[in-house]
C-alpha beads as a LAMMPS data file, in Angstrom:
LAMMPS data file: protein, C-alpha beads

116 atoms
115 bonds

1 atom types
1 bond types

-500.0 500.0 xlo xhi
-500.0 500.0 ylo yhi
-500.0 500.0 zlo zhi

Masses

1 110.0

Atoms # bond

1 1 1 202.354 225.035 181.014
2 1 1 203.112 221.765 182.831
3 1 1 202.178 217.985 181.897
4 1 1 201.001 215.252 184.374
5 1 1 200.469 211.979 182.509
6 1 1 199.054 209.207 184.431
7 1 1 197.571 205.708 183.572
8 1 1 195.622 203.513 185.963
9 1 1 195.782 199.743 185.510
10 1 1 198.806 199.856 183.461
11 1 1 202.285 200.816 182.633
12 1 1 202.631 204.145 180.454
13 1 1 205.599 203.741 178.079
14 1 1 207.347 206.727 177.160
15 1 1 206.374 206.989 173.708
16 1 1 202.873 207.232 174.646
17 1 1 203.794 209.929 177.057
18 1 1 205.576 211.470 174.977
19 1 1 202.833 211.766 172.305
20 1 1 200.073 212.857 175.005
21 1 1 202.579 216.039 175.428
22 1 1 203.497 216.568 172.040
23 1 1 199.774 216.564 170.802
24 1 1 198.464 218.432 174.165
25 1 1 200.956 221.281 173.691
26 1 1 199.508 222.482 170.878
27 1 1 196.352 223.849 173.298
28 1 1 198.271 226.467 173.947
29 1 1 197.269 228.232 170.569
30 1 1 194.054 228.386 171.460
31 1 1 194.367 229.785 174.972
32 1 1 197.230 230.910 176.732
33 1 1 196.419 230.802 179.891
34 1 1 196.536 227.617 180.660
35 1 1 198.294 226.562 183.892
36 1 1 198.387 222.670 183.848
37 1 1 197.182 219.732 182.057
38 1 1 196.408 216.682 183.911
39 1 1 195.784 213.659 181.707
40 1 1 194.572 210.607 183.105
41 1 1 194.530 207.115 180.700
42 1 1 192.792 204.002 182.036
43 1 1 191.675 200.538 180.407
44 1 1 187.988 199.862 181.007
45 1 1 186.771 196.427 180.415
46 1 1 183.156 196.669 178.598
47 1 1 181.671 193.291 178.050
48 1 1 184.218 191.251 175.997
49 1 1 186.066 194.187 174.723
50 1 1 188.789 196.907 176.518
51 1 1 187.937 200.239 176.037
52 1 1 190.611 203.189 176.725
53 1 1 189.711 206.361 178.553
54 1 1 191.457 209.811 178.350
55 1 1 190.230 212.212 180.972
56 1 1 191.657 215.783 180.562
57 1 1 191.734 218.116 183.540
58 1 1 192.689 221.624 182.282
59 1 1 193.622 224.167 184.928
60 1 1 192.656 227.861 183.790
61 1 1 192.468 230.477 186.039
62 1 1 188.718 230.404 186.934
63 1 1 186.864 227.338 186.431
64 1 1 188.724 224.281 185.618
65 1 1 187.744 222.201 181.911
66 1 1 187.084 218.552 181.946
67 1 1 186.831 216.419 179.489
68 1 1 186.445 212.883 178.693
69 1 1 187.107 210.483 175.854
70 1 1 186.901 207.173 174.566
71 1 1 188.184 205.037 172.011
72 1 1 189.931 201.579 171.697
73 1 1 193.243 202.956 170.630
74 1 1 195.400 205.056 172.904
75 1 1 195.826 207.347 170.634
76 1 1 192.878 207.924 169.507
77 1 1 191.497 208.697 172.724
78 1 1 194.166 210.886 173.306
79 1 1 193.174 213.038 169.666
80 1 1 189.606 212.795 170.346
81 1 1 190.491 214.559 174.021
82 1 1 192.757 217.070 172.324
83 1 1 190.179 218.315 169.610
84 1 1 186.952 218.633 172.392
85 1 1 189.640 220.638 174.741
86 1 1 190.436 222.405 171.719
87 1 1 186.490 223.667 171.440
88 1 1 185.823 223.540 174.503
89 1 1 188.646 226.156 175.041
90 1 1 187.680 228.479 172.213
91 1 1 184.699 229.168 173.231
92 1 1 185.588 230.130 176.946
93 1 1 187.747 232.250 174.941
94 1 1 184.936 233.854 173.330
95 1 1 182.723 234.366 176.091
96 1 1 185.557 236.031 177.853
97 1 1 185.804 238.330 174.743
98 1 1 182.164 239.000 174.687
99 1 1 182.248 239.861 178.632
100 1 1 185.178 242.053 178.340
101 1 1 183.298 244.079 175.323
102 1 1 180.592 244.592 177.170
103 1 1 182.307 245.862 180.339
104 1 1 184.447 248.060 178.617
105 1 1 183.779 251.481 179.369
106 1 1 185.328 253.383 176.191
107 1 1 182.607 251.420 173.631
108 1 1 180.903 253.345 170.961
109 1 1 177.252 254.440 172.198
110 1 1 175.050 254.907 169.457
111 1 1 173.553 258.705 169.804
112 1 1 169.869 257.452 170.454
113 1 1 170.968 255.693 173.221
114 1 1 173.130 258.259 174.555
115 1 1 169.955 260.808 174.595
116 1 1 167.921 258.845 177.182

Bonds

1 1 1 2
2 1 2 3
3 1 3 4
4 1 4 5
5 1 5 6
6 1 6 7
7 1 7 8
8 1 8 9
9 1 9 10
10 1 10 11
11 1 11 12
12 1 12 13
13 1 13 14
14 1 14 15
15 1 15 16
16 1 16 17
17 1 17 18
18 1 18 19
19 1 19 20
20 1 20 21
21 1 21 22
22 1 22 23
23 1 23 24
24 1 24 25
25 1 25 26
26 1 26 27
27 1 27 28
28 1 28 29
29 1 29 30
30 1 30 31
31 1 31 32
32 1 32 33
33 1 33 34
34 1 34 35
35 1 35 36
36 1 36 37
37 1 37 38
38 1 38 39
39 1 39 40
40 1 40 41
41 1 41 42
42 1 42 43
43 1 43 44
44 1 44 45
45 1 45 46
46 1 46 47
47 1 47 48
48 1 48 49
49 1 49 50
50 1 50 51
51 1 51 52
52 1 52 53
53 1 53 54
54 1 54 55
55 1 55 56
56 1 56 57
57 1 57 58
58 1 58 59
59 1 59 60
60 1 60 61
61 1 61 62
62 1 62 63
63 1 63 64
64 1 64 65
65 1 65 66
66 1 66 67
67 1 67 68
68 1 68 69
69 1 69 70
70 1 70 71
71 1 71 72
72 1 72 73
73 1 73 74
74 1 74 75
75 1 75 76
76 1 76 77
77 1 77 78
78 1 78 79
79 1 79 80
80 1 80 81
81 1 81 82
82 1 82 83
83 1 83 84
84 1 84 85
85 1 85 86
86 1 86 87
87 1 87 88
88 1 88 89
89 1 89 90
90 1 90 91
91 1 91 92
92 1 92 93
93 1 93 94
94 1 94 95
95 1 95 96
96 1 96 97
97 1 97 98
98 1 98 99
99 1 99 100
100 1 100 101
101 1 101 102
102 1 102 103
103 1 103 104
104 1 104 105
105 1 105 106
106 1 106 107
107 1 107 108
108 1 108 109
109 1 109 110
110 1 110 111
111 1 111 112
112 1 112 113
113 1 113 114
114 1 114 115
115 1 115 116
């Protein structure tokens, strides 16, 4: 799984890059296919006060998950991202499970069925 961290408007410091990673990483419990994460953190002025936005960009093979976040802490935006990937990612999961079940030709056929 590979990490692209990148801020608009402002400098990332390591630390903070290195937290997005370290927290992100952890998605791969939940799915394991996941090809790249592209996190994107910008300031967004709102009124009189600076709002932070984490936009996730998950590549899975199929249809790519998006999510955004915000929060006025980096970090917080970055854990609020992190847990709706986290659903977001499970339940793909499940519906893939589901589909697969239902495709799979060696299920159990109830014998009423099986008569018509």
């Amino acid at each position: 799984m590979k990490f692209r961290v990148e801020s608009k408007g402002f400098r990332l410091s390591p630390s903070l890059k290195n937290f997005a990673t370290e927290k992100l990483s952890k998605l791969d419990r939940y799915y394991k296919d996941i090809q790249e994460i592209e996190v994107t953190l910008e300031i967004e002025v709102r009124t009189s006060k600076e709002v932070v936005n984490c936009m996730l960009n998950i590549r899975v093979p199929g249809k790519d998950a998006y999510i955004k976040t915000s929060s006025s802490i980096f970090e917080d935006a970055i854990l609020k991202a992190a847990d709706a990937a986290k659903r977001k990612l499970r339940t793909r999961k499940t519906q893939l499970q589901i589909a697969k079940k239902r495709k799979s030709p060696d299920r159990v056929v109830s014998a009423k069925k099986a008569m018509k």
